[in-house]
C-alpha positions in Angstrom: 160.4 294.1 195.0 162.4 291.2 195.7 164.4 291.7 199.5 167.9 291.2 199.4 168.7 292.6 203.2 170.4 289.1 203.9 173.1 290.2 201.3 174.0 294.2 201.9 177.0 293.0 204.2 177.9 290.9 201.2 177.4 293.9 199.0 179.3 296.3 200.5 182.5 294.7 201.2 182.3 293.5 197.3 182.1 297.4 196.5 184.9 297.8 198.1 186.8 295.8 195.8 184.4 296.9 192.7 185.1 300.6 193.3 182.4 303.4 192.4 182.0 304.9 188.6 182.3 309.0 189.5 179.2 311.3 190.4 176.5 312.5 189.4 174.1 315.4 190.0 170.9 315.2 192.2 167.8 316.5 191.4 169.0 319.3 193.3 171.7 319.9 191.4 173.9 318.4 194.2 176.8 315.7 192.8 175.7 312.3 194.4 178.0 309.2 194.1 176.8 306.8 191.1 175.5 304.1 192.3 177.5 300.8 191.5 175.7 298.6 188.6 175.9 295.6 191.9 173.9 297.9 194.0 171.0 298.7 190.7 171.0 295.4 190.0 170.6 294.2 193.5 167.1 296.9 193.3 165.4 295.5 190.4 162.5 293.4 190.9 162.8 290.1 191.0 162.2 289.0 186.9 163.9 292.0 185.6 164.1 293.1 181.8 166.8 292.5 179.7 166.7 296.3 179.0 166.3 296.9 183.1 169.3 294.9 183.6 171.2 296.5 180.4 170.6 300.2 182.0 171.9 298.9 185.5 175.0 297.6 183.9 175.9 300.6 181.9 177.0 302.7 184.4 180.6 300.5 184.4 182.9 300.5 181.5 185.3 298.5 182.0 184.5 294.9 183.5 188.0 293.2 183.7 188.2 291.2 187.4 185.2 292.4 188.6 182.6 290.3 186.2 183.1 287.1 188.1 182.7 288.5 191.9 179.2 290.5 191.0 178.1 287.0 189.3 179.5 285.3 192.6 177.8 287.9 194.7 174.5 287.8 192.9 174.7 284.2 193.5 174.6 284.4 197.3 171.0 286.6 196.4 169.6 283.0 195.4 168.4 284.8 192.2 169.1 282.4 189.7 166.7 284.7 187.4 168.7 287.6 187.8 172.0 286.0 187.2 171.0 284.5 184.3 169.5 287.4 182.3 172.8 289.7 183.5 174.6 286.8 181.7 172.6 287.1 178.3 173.0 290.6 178.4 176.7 290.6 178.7 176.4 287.8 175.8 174.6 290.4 173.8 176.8 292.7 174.2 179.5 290.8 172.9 181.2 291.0 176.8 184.0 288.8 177.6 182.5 285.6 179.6 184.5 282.5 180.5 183.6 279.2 181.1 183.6 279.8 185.2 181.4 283.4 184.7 178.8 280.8 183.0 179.5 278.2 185.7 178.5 280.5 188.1 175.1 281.1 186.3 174.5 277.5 185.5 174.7 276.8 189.0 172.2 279.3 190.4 169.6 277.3 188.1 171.0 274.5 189.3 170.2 275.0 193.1 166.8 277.0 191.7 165.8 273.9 189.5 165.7 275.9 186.4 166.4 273.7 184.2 165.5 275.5 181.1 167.9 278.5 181.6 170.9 276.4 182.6 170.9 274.5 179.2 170.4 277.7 177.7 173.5 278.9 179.5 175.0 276.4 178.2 173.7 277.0 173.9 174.8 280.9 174.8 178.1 279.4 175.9 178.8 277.9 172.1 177.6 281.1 171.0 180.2 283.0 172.7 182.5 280.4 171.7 183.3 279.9 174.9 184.6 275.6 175.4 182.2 273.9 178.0 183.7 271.6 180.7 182.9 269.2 183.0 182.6 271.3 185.7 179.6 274.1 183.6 177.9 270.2 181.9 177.9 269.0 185.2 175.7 272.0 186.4 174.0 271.6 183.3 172.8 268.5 184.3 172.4 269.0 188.0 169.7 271.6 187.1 167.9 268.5 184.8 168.2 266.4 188.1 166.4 268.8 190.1 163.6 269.6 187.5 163.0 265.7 186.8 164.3 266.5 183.1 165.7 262.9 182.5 165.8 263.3 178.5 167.4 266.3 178.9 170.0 265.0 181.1 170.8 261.8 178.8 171.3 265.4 175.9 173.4 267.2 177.5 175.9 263.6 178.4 175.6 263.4 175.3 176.8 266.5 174.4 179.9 265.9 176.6 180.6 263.0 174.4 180.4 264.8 171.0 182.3 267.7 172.5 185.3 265.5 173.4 184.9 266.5 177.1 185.1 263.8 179.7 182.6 262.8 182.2 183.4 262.6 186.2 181.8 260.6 189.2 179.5 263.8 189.0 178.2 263.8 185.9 177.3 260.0 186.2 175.7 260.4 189.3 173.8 263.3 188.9 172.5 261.4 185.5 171.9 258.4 187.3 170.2 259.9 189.6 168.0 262.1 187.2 166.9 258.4 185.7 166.1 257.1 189.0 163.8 260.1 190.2 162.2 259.5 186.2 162.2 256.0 186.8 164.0 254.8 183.9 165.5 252.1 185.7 167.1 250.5 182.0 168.7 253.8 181.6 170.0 254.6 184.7 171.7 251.1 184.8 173.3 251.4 181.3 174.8 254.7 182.9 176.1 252.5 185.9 177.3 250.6 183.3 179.2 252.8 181.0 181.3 254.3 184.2 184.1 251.3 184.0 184.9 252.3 180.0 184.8 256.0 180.9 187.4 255.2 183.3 185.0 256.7 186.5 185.1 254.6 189.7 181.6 254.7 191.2 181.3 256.5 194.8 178.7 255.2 197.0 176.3 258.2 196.2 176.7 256.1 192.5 175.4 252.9 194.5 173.2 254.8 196.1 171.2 255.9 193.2 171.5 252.5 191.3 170.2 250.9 194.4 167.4 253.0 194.0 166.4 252.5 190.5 166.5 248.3 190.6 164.5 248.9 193.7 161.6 251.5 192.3 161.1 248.7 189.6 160.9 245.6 192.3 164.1 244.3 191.5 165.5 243.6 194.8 167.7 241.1 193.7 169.8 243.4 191.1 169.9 246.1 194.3 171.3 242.9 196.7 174.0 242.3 194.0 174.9 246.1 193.8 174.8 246.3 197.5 177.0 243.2 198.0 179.4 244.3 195.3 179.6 248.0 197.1 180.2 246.6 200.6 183.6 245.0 198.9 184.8 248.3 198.5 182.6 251.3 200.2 181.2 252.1 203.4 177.3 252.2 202.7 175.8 255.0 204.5 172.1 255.5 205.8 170.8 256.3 202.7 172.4 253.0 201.3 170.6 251.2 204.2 167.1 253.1 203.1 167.3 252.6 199.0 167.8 248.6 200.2 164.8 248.5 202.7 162.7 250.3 200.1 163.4 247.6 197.2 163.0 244.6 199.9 159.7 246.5 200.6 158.4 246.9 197.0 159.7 243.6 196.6 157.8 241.4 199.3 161.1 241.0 201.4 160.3 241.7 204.8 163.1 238.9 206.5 166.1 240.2 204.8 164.4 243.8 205.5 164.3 242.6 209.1 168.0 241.3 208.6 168.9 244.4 207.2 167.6 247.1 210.1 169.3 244.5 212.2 172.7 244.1 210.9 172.9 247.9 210.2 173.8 249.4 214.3 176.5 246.4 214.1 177.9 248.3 210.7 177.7 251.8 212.7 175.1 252.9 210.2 173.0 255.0 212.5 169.2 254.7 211.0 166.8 257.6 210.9 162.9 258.2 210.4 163.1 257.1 206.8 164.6 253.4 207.4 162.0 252.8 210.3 159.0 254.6 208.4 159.7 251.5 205.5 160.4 248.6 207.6 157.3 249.6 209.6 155.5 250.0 206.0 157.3 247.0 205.0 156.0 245.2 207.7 152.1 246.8 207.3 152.2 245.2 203.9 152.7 241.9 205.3 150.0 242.3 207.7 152.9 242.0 210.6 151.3 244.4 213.4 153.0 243.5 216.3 156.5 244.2 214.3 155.2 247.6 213.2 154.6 248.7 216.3 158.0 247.6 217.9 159.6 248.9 215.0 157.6 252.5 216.4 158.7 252.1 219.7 162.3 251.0 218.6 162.2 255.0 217.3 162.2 256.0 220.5 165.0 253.8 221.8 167.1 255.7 218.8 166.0 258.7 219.8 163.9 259.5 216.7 160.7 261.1 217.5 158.0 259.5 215.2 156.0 261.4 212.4 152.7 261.2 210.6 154.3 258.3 208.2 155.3 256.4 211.1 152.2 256.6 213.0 150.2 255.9 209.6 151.8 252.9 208.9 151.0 251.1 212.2 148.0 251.9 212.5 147.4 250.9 209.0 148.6 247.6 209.5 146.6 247.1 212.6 143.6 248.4 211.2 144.1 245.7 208.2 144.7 243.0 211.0 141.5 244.0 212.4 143.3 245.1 215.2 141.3 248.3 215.4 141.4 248.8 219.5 145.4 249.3 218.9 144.7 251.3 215.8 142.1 253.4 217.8 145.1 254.0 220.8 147.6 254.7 218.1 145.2 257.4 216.3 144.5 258.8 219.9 148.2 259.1 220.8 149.0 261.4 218.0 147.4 264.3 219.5 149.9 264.3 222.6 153.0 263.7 220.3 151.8 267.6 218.3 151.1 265.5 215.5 148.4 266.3 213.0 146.4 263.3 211.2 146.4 263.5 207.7 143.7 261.9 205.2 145.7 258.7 205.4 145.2 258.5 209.5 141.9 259.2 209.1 140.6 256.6 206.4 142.7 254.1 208.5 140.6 254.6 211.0 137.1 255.1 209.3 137.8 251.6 207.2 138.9 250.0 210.6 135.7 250.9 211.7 133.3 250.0 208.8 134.8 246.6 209.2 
């Protein structure tokens, strides 16, 4: 059985509101308060029936304004399963559902990466002849983002298109993004593309994830020109600053990465572990010891405490610079800092060694 303790506070306040459907007898023979179909559905296990979920529903006849706040409730559960079988349930039984009641699902796969169920949502929604929007394609898509479904994604844009219902910033970064985590770089840019005769303005999370697809593919220059074009007219953020250092480091670029993790504290761009874990990697690449390992003292000075990656990627370098005293010292000094060595640490060392 699936806990929902986290939840009861929730619950009963929302009962409040729901209201209880009369008594019935105890085994006893005693009259007991009916238990609230929230409360049955709240106790079924955690992939429930359709017919499990049918029975906990039936004890309430009439549905009107309290639908929506037991999806909403449900939804603070985490239980995207749940939610969406009550929601083909109430589909079957030909219960009225609104765009926003099938939001509300949609968006529990979303944040559950179920991908399949949320595009299913959104097929039960035509079914119902219920009119999707941007808001319910957007969670449509959101739930392809997070379960890597890039095809699925490009569908369901698509679908907005044929369905004469218009795109927002979030649709085309959520699909831009889904590209760039498929790496379809040539997709994700046509998306990018397509936002100026849609009438969208990009946002720098759009930048963001454009940044990162030229850069996946080694095409730092197309991420410069994105960059420079997005400075013109955005503040980057840190994560701007990282998708840049990671296509100068797949592309060879380690000055203008060094120029980069330079000019960033004068832009009040304040870096974290992931911008020094690349330049540092950026710099192993190029067989640059010495600047990996400022680069892993420079944590320190900006109060980052360094992680596995960070020590990896030093001693890496100085194990491929045959530096392997410093390498041995760096793999030592993890112990005291409650790090753990992984593989990596360890064939760093062992070919440092063998050499």
């Amino acid at each position: 059985m699936i806990s929902h303790a986290p939840v009861l506070g929730v619950v009963s306040r929302t009962l409040g509101r729901l209201g209880h459907g009369g008594r019935c007898r105890s085994s006893r023979g005693k009259l007991e308060p009916k238990k609230d179909p929230l409360v049955k559905l709240l106790e079924l296990s955690k992939f429930p029936s359709q017919e499990a979920v049918k029975t906990a529903l039936s004890s309430r006849k009439t549905w009107t304004g309290s639908v929506t706040q037991i999806l909403k409730t449900l939804a603070a559960t985490s239980d995207a399963h749940l939610i969406f079988t009550v929601l083909e349930v109430l589909r079957m039984e030909k219960r009225p559902l609104d765009a926003r009641k099938f939001t509300i699902g949609m968006s529990a796969c979303a944040r559950a990466s179920l991908w399949r169920e949320a595009i299913s949502l959104l097929k039960s929604m035509a079914e119902a002849q219920v009119q999707g929007d941007t808001i319910s394609f957007n969670a449509g898509i959101s739930s392809c983002e997070k379960g890597g479904r890039w095809q699925q994604a490009i569908g369901l844009f698509e679908a907005m298109r044929d369905t004469a219902v218009l795109p927002d910033v979030i649709t085309f970064n959520s699909t831009i993004s889904c590209c760039d985590k498929g790496r379809q770089h040539h997709q994700a840019m046509a998306m990018f593309d397509a936002m100026p005769r849609a009438k969208v303005s990009p946002d720098v999370i759009t930048f963001n994830a454009a940044i990162s697809s030229c850069g996946r593919t080694g095409r730092w220059d197309l991420a410069l020109a994105l960059f420079d074009s997005m400075r013109k007219k955005l503040q980057p953020s840190v994560i701007t600053i990282n998708a840049m250092l990671a296509a100068y480091a797949k592309g060879e670029q380690r000055e203008k990465a060094l120029d980069l993790m330079e000019a960033a504290p004068e832009a009040k761009i304040h870096l974290d572990n992931i911008s020094f874990n690349t330049i540092i990697s950026c710099c192993a690449r190029s067989q640059q010891w010495q600047q990996a390992l400022h680069f892993l003292g420079a944590m320190a000075m900006a109060r980052l405490a360094p992680d596995v990656i960070s020590f990896n990627g030093v001693i890496s370098s100085s194990a491929k610079s045959s530096h392997w005293r410093h390498a041995l010292r760096l793999f030592q000094a993890m112990a005291p800092s409650s790090l753990q060595p992984d593989v990596i640490s360890f064939n760093s060392i062992m070919s440092c060694i063998q050499d």
